[in-house]
C-alpha positions as CSV (number, residue, x, y, z in Angstrom):
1,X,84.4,66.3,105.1
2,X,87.9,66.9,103.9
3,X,89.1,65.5,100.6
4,X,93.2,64.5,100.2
5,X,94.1,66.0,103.7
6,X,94.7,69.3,102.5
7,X,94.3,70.9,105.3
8,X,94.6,68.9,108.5
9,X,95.3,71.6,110.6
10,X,92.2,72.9,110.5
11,X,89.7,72.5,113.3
12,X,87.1,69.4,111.8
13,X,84.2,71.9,112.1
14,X,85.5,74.8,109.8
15,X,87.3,72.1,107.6
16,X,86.0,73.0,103.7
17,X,85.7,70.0,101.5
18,X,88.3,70.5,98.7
19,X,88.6,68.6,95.2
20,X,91.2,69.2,92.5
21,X,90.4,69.2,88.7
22,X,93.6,68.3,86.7
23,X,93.3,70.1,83.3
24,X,96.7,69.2,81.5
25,X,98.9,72.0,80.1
26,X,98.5,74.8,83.1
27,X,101.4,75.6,84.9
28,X,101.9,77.8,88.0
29,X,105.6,78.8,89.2
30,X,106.0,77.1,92.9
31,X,104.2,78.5,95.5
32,X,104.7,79.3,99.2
33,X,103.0,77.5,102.3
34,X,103.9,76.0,106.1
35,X,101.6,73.6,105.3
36,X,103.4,70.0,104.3
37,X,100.2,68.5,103.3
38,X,99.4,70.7,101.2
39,X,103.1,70.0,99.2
40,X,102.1,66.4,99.3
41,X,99.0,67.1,97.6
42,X,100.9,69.2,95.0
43,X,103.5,66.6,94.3
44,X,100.7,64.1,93.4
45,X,98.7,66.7,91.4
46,X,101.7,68.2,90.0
47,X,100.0,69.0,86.4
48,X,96.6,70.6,88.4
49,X,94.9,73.0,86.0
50,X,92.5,74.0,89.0
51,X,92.0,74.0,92.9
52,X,88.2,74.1,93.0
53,X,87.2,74.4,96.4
54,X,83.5,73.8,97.5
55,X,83.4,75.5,101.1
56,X,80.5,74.8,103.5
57,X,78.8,77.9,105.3
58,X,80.0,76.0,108.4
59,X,83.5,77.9,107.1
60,X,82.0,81.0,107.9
61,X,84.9,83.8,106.5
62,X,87.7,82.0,107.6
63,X,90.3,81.2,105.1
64,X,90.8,78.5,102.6
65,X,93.7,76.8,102.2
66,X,95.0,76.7,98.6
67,X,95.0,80.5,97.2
68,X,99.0,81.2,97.5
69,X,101.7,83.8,96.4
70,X,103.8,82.4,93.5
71,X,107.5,82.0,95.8
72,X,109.3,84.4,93.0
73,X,107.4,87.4,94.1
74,X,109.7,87.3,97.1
75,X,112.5,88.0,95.0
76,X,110.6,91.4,94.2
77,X,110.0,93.1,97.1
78,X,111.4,96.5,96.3
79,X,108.2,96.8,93.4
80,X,105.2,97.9,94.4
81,X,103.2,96.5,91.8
82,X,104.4,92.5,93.3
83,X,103.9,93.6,96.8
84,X,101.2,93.1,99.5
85,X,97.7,93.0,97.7
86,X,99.3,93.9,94.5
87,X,101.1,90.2,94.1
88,X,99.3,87.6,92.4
89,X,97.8,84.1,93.5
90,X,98.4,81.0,92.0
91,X,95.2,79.2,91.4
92,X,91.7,79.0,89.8
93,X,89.0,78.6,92.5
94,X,85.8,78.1,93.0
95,X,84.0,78.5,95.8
96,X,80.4,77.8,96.7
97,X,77.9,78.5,99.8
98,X,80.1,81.3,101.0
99,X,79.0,83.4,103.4
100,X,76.3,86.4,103.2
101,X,75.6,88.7,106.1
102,X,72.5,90.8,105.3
103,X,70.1,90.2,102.7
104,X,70.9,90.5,99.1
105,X,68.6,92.7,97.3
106,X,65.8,90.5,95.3
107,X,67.0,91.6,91.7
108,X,70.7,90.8,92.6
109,X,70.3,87.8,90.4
110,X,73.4,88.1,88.8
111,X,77.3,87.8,88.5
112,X,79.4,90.3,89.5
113,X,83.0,90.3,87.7
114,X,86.7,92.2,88.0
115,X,89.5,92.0,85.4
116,X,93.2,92.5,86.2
117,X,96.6,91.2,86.2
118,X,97.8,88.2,87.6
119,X,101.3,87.0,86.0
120,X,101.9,83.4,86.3
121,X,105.7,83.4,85.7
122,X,108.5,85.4,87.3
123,X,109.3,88.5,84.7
124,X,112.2,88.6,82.8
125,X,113.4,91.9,83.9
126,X,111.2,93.9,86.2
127,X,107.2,93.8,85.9
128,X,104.7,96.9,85.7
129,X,101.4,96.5,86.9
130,X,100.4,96.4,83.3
131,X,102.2,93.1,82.6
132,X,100.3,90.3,84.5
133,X,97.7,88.1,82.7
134,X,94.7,88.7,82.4
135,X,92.2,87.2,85.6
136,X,88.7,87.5,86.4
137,X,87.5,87.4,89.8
138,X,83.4,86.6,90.1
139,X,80.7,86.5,92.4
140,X,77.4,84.9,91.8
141,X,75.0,86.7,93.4
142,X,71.4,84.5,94.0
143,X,69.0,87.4,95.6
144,X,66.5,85.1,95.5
145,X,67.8,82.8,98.3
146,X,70.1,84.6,99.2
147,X,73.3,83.0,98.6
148,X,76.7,84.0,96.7
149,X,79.7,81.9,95.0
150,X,83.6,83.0,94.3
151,X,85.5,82.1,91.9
152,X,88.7,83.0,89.5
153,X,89.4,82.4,86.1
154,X,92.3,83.4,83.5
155,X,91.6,84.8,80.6
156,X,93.5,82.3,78.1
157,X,94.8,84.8,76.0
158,X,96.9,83.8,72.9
159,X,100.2,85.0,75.1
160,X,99.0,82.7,78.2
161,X,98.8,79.6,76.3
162,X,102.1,80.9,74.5
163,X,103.7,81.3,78.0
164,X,101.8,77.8,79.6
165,X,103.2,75.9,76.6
166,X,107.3,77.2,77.3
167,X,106.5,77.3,81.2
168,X,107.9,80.4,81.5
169,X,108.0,84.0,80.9
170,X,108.4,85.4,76.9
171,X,108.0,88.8,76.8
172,X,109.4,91.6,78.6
173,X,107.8,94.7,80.2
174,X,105.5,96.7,78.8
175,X,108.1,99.5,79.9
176,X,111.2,97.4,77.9
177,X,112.5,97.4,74.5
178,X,111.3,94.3,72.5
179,X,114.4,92.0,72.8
180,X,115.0,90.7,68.9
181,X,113.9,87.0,69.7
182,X,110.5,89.3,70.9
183,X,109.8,90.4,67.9
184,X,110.6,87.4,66.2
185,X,108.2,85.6,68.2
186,X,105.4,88.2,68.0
187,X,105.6,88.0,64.3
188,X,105.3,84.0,64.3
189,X,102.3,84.2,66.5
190,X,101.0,87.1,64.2
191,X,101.6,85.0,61.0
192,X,100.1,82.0,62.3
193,X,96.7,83.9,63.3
194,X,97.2,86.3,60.6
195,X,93.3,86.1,59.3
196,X,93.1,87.7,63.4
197,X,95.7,88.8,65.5
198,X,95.2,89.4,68.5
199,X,96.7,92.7,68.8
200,X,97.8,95.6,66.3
201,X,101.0,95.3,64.1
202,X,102.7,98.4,66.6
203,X,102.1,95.9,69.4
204,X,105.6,93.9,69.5
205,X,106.8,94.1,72.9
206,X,104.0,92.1,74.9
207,X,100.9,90.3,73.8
208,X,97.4,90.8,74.7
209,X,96.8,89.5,78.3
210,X,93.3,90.7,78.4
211,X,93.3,92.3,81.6
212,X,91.9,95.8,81.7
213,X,88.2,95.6,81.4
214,X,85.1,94.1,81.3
215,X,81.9,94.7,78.7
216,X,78.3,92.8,78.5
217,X,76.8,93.7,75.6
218,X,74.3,92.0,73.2
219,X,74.9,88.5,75.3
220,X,79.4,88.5,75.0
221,X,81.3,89.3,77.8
222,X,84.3,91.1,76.7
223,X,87.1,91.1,78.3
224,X,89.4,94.1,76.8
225,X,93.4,95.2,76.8
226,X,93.4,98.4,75.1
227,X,96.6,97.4,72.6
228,X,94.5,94.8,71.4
229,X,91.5,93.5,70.3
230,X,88.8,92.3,73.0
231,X,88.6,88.3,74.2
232,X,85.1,86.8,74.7
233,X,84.5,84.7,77.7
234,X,81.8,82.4,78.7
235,X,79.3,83.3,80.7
236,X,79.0,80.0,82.8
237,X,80.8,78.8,85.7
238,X,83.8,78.2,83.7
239,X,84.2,81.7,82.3
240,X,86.0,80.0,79.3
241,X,87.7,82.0,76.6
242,X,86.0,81.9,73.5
243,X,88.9,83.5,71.7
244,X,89.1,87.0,69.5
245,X,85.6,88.8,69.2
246,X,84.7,89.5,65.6
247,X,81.2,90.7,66.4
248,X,79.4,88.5,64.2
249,X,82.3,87.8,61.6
250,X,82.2,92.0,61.3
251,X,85.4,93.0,61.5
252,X,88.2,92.1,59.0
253,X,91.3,90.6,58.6
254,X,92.7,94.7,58.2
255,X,90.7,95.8,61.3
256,X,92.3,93.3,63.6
257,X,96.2,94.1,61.9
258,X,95.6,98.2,62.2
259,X,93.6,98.6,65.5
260,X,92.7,98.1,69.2
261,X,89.8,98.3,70.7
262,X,89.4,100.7,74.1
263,X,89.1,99.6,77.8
264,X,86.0,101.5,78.4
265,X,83.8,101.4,75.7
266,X,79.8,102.8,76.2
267,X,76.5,101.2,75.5
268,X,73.7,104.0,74.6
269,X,70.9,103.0,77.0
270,X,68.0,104.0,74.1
271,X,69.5,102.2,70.6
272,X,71.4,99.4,72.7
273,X,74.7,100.4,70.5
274,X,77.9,100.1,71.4
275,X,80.1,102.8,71.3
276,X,83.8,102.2,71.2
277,X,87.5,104.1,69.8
278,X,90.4,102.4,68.9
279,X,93.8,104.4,68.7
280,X,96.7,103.8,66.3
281,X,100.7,105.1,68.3
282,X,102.4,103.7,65.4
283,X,100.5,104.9,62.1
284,X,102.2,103.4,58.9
285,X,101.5,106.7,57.2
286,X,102.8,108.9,60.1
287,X,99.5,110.2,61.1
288,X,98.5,109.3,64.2
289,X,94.1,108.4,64.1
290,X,91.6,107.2,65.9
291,X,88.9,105.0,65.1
292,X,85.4,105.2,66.3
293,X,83.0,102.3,65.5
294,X,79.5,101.1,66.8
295,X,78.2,98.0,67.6
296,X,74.5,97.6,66.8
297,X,72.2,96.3,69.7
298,X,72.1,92.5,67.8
299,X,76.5,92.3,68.1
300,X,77.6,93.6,64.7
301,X,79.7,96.7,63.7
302,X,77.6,99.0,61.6
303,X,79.3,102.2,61.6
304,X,83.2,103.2,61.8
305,X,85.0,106.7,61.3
306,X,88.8,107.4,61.6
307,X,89.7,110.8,62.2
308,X,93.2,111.9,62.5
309,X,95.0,113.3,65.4
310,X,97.8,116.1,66.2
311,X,100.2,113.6,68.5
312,X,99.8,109.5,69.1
313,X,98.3,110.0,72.8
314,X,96.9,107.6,74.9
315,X,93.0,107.4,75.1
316,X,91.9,105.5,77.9
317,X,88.3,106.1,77.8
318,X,85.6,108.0,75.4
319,X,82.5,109.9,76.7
320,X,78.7,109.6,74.5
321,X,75.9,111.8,74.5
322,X,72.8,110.4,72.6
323,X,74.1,112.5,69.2
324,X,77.6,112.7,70.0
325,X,80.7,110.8,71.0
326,X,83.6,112.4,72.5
327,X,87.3,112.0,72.5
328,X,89.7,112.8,74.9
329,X,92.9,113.6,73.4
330,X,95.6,114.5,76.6
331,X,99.4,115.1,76.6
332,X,100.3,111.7,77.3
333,X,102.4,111.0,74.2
334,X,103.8,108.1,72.4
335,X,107.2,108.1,71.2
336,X,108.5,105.3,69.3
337,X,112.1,106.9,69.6
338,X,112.2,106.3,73.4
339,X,110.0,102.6,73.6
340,X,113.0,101.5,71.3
341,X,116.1,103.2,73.3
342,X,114.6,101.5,76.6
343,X,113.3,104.7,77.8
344,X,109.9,105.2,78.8
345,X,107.6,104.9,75.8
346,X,105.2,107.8,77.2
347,X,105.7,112.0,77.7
348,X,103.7,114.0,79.0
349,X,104.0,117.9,79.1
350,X,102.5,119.9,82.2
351,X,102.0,122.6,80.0
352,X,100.7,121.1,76.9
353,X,96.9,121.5,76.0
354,X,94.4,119.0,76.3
355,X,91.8,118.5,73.4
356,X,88.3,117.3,73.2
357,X,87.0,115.4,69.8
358,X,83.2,116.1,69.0
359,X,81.9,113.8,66.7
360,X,78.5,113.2,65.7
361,X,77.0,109.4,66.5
362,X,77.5,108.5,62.9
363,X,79.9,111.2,61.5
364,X,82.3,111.3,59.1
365,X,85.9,112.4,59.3
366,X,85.0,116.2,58.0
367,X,82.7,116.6,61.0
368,X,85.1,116.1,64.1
369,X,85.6,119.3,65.8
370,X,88.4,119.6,68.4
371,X,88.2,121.9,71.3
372,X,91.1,123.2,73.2
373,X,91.3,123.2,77.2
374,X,93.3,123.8,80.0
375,X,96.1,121.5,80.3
376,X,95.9,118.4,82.4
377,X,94.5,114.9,81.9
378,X,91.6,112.6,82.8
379,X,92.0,108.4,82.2
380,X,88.2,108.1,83.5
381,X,84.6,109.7,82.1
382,X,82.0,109.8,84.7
383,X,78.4,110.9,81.7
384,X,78.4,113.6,79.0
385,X,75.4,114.8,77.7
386,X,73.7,117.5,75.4
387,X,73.1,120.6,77.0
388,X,69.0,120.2,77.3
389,X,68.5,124.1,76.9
390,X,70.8,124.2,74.1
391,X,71.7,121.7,71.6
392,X,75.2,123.4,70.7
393,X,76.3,122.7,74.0
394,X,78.0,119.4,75.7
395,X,78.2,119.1,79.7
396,X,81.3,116.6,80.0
397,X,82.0,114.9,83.5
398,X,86.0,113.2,84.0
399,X,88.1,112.7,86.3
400,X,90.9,115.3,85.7
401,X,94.2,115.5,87.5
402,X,97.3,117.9,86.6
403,X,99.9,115.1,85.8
404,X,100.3,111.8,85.2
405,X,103.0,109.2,84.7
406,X,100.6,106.9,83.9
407,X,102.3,104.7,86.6
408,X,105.5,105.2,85.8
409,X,105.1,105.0,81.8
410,X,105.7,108.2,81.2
411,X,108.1,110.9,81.9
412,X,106.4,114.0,83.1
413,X,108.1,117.6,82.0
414,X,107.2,121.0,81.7
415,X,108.4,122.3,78.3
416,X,107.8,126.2,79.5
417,X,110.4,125.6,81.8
418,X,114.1,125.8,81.6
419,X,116.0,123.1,79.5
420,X,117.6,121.8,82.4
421,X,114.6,121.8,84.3
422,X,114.5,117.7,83.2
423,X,111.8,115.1,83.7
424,X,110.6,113.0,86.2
425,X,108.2,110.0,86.8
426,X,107.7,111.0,90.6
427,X,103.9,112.5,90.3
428,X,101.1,112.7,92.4
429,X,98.7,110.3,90.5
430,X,95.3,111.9,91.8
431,X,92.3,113.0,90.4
432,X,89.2,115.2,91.2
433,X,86.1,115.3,89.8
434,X,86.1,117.9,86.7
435,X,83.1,119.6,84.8
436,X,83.2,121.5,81.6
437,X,80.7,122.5,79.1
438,X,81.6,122.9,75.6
439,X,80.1,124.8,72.5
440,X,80.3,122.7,69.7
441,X,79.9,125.6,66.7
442,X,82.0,127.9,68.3
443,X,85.4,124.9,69.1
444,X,85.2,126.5,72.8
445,X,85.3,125.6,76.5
446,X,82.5,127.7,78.0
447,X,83.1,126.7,81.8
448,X,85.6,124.3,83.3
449,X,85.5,123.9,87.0
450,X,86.4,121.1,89.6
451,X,83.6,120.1,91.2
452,X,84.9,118.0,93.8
453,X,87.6,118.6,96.4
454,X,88.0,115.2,97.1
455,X,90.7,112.6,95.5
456,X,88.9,110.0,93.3
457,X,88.3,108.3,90.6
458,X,87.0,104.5,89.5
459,X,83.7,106.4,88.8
460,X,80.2,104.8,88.4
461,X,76.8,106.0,87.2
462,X,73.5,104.4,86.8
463,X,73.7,102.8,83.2
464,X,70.4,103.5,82.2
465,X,71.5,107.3,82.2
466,X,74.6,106.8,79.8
467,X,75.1,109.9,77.6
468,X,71.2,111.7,79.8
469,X,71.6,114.4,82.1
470,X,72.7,112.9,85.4
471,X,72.2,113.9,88.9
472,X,74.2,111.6,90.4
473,X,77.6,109.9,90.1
474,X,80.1,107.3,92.6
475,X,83.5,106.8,92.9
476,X,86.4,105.5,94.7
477,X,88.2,108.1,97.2
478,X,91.9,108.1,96.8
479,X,93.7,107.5,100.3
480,X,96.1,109.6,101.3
481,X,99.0,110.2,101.7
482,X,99.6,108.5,98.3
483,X,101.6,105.3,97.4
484,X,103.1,104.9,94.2
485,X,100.2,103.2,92.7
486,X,97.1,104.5,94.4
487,X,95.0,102.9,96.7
488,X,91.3,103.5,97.3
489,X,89.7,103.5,100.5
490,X,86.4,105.6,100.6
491,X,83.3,105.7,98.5
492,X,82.2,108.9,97.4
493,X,78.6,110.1,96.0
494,X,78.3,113.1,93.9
495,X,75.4,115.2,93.6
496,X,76.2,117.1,90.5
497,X,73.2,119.3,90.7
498,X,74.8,121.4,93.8
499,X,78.6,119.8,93.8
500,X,77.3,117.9,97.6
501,X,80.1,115.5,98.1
502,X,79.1,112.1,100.8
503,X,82.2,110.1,101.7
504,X,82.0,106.9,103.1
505,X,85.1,105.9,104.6
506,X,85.5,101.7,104.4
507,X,87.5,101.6,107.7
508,X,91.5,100.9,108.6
509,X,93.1,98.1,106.9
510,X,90.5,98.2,104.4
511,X,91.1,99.1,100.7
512,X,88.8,99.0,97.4
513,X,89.5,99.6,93.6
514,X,87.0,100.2,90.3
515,X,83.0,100.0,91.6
516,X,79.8,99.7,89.6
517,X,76.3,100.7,90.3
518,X,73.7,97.8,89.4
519,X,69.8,100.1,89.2
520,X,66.7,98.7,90.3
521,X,64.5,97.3,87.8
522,X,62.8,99.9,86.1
523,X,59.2,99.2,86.7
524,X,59.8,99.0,90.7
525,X,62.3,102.1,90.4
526,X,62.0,105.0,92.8
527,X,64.4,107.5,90.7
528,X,67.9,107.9,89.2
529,X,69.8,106.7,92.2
530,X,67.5,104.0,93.2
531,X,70.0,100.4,93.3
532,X,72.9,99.3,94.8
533,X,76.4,100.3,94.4
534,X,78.5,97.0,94.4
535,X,82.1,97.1,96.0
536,X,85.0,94.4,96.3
537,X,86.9,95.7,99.6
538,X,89.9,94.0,100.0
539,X,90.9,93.0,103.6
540,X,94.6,93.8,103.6
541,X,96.4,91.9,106.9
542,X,93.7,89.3,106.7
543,X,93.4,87.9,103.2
544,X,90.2,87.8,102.4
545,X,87.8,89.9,100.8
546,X,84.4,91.5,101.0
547,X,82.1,92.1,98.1
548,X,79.9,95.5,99.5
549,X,76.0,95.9,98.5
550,X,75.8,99.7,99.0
551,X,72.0,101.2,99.4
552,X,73.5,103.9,96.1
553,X,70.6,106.4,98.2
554,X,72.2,106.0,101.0
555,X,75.7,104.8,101.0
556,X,76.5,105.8,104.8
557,X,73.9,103.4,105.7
558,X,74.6,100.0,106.7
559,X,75.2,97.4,103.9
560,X,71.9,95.9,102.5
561,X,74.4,92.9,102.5
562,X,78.2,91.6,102.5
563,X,79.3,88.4,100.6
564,X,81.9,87.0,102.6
565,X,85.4,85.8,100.1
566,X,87.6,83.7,102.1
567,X,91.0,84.1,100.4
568,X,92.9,87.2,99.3
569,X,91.1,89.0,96.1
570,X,94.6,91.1,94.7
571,X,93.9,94.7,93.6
572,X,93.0,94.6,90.0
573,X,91.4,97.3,87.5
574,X,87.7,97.5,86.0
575,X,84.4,95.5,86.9
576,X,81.2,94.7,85.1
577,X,78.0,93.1,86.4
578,X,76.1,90.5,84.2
579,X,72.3,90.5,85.4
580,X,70.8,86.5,84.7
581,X,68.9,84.3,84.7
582,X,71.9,82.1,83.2
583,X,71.2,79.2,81.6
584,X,73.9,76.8,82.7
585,X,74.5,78.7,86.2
586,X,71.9,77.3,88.8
C-alpha cells in the first residue's frame, strides 16, 4: 500500500510503501523531480530529516521514488566530481526486503558499509571531490534467510551540523584559500570544543566531514578524514554519530590540537592492535613528523612514536608486518606558501625520490630507518610482511604509479627539467601493482618490480593475513581510456606467488569503486582465499545499484549472490564490513 501518494504513477503492484520521519534541523538544497506529488509531499514535510522507505520484494529492482539530485548540481556541469554518478542525493533512506538473486553465503551475517562525499549545499566557489560531507551507504546482509536491507546515513560531523544550523555552505574548497571570516569561524568552533577539536590546528580551510574511511575495531566504527580526528558511529540501524573517538578517554586535549588520524589504518590479526599514523603539514616547530600510535585490542592507545620527516608529504595509507610498521613517504608535498596564495596546496616532483619509514611495532624515534627508492608514488598498500627466510628483510605490496595530482591537488613537475618546462595538473592518475623487498640493516631496496600490467588499485586482502606472507590479493581494474577522476570497472585477482593476473570485467554501463574481501569462518575454512569478495557496482544509465558476492576462489564464476539497490548509490571512496550478530539490528 502507498502512504501520502508519493508516487501515483507507479503501477499499484510495484508501488513501495513509503513513510517520512521528520527530524527537525536537517536541511537539503531543493531537489529535482517530474513528479508533482512528490513536491506536494515535500511542501507538507518541508522540515523532513529522513525519507525512509520500506519497499516490498513485490518492487523487485525497480526504482524508488524519493533519492534525488540536489537542483544546484545543474549549475555544475563542467565538474566532473558533480557530474553523473559523482553528484550527490538528497536523502537518508532506508530500505528493507530488497531484492536478492542467488543465495547469500550462510556467514554473510553482517553489514556491509561505504564512506564518501555527499555535499548537501551548493559550494561557494567550485567543489573537489574531497569537499562533500561525509555519507555512509549500508547493506545488511542476513545469510541466514537470505535477505538484505539499504540504507544511507550522514555522518554528523561538527561542520554538518555547523552547515544544517546556517542552511548553507561555510567553507570553501579544500583547493581554496581560507577566506578571513573562514578562519574566524574555524577558530570559534575550535575554542568552543577546545578540550577536542575535531581536526588539527593546520586544518583552517574546511572541517572534518568524515568521509574517507571506514574502521571496526574493538566494537567502534570509525569513520575517518585524514585532516582530522576519526567520528564514531553506531552500529544500529541508525548509524548515529557518537561524536569524536577518544579511545577510551586515551588521547588528550594536545593529541586532538596537533594531529590527525589516517584513512587506512591496520589491525594486526594475532595482538588485535590497531595500527595507525597521523601526519603534521604545518609543524609549529618547522619540522614536519609523523605520528605512529597503537590501539590495544580492548580500544585504548598504548603506544605512540613521532618521528620526523624530510618534507610535509601526504601519507595516505601505512603498511604492518607483525614486528614492523611502515611509512610511505612520496613526493606529494605540502606547501603552505601556495594553500595561502590560492594555488594548489600540493607538488609533486616526477623526479623526486620516494622513501620508506621502517619502524619497529613499538619503536622509538632513534630506531626509524628510511630507505630510498625509485621515484613515483603509491596512495594504497595491498600486505607487507617479514621476509620468512630472513628477518632483515621486508616484502612490501602498493599500488605505485609514476605521477599523481592527487586529483587535481597538486601540481605535477619535473625539477630535472628545464625551468620553463612548468607544471601541470593534467596526469594520468593510474596505478599498477608494485613489489619491493627491502633490507632493513643495510637502508636498501633489494628488488623493485611491477608485478602487474594491469591498471588498479582499491586493493583487498583477506584480513586474517594482515602484515603474513600472502598469496593472494584483489583489486579494482582502472577503465580505460581514463577520465579525470578514475573509474573502475573490472575486478582483478593477484596471485602474487607467480604474478597470474584474473580480470573480471563487470560489463558495459557498469562501474565499481573500493572492494573488501569478507573470509570464511576459520574453522570451516578451505585456505587463504577461501570467502567472498564483496562489490557495490554501480549501474550508471539506470540508477540503481548492485552489491556483488564474488566466490574470492573463483571470481569469473557466477555471483554466489546479488543484493538488488533500487536507487542510485554515487561513487564514493573506502568500505568496511561489520560481521554480527547486532544486538539492536534484527
Amino acid at each position: 500500500m502507498l502512504s501520502t501518494g508519493l508516487v501515483s504513477n507507479v503501477p499499484r503492484a510495484h508501488r513501495p510503501s513509503v513513510s517520512f520521519r521528520v527530524r527537525q534541523g536537517f536541511q537539503t538544497s531543493r531537489v529535482l523531480s517530474s513528479d508533482k506529488a512528490f513536491f506536494r509531499a515535500r511542501d507538507v514535510c518541508c522540515n523532513i530529516a529522513r525519507l525512509q522507505v520500506r519497499c516490498a520484494k513485490t518492487a523487485g529492482i525497480e526504482q524508488v521514488a524519493g533519492q534525488e539530485t540536489p537542483s544546484w548540481v545543474e549549475r555544475f556541469s563542467h565538474n566532473p566530481a558533480l557530474s553523473g554518478n559523482f553528484a550527490p542525493v538528497c536523502h537518508e533512506l532506508t530500505l528493507d526486503g530488497i531484492s536478492v538473486t542467488g543465495t547469500l553465503p550462510a556467514h554473510l551475517n553482517g553489514l556491509y558499509l561505504r564512506n564518501g562525499p555527499n555535499p548537501v549545499f551548493e559550494p561557494i566557489t567550485d567543489y573537489h571531490w574531497f569537499d562533500g560531507c561525509g555519507m555512509v551507504h549500508y547493506v545488511r546482509l542476513r545469510g541466514k534467510d537470505n535477505s538484505a536491507a539499504y540504507g544511507c546515513r550522514f555522518v554528523r560531523t561538527r561542520g554538518f551540523e555547523e552547515e544544517q544550523a546556517a542552511g548553507k555552505r561555510l567553507y570553501v574548497s579544500i583547493r581554496d584559500p581560507p577566506l578571513p571570516i573562514e578562519i574566524l569561524r574555524g577558530l570559534v568552533s575550535k575554542a568552543k570544543n577546545w578540550a577536542r577539536p575535531d581536526a588539527p590546528y593546520w586544518v583552517i580551510q574546511q572541517p572534518n566531514f568524515a568521509n574517507n574511511g571506514l574502521t571496526y575495531h574493538a566494537g567502534r566504527l570509525l569513520a575517518t578524514y585524514e585532516a582530522g580526528s576519526a567520528y564514531q558511529l553506531d552500529v544500529s540501524p541508525e548509524l548515529a554519530t557518537l561524536g569524536v573517538c577518544t579511545f577510551g578517554d586515551s588521547l588528550g586535549t594536545g593529541d586532538f590540537w596537533a594531529e590527525n588520524f589516517t584513512a587506512h589504518p591496520k589491525i594486526c590479526p594475532i595482538t588485535g592492535e590497531m595500527i595507525y599514523i597521523g601526519y603534521n603539514l604545518v609543524p609549529l616547530d618547522g619540522t614536519p613528523c609523523v605520528t605512529v600510535g597503537i590501539v590495544d585490542a580492548a580500544g585504548r592507545v598504548c603506544h605512540r612514536t613521532t618521528v620526523a620527516t624530510s618534507r610535509a608529504s601526504m601519507q595516505h595509507d601505512v603498511a604492518i608486518t607483525t614486528t614492523r610498521t611502515i611509512l610511505l613517504d612520496g613526493p606529494l608535498v605540502f606547501s603552505l606558501e601556495k594553500s595561502m596564495a590560492a594555488e594548489n596546496p600540493f607538488d609533486f616532483d616526477r623526479d623526486a625520490r620516494s622513501r620508506f619509514g621502517v619502524l619497529p611495532r613499538r619503536g622509538s624515534t632513534e630506531e626509524i630507518v628510511w630507505i630510498e627508492a625509485d621515484p613515483g608514488f603509491s596512495f594504497h598498500v595491498l600486505n607487507a610482511w617479514d621476509d620468512p627466510e630472513n628477518p632483515d628483510q621486508v616484502v612490501l605490496f602498493t599500488y605505485r604509479m609514476l605521477e599523481t595530482s592527487a586529483l587535481g591537488m597538486a601540481d605535477v613537475f619535473s625539477s630535472l627539467e628545464a625551468p620553463d618546462s612548468g607544471s601541470t595538473t593534467d596526469c594520468e592518475e593510474k596505478a599498477r601493482l608494485h613489489r619491493v623487498v627491502l633490507n632493513v640493516p643495510e637502508a636498501r631496496v633489494l628488488e623493485s618490480e611491477t608485478v602487474c600490467d594491469i591498471y588498479s588499485d582499491f586493493p583487498c586482502m583477506n584480513p586474517n593475513y594482515v602484515g603474513r606472507h600472502t598469496r593472494y590479493g584483489w583489486s579494482a581494474g582502472i577503465s580505460m581510456p581514463l577520465t579525470s577522476i578514475p573509474t573502475f570497472d573490472a575486478i582483478l585477482k593477484h596471485d602474487l606467488s607467480n604474478g597470474q593476473t584474473v580480470r573480471r570485467p563487470l560489463g558495459a554501463g557498469r562501474a565499481c569503486g573500493d572492494i573488501l574481501f569478507v573470509p570464511t569462518p576459520t574453522d570451516a575454512s578451505e585456505g587463504e582465499d577461501d570467502g567472498h569478495v564483496l562489490v557495490m557496482t554501480h549501474i550508471i544509465n539506470e540508477d540503481r545499484a548492485e552489491l556483488l558476492i564474488l566466490d574470492a576462489q573463483d571470481i569469473m564464476a557466477e555471483p554466489a549472490a546479488v543484493v538488488h539497490i533500487p536507487v542510485r548509490v554515487p561513487f564514493g571512496f573506502h568500505c568496511e564490513y561489520v560481521p554480527g550478530p547486532f544486538a539492536d539490528w534484527a
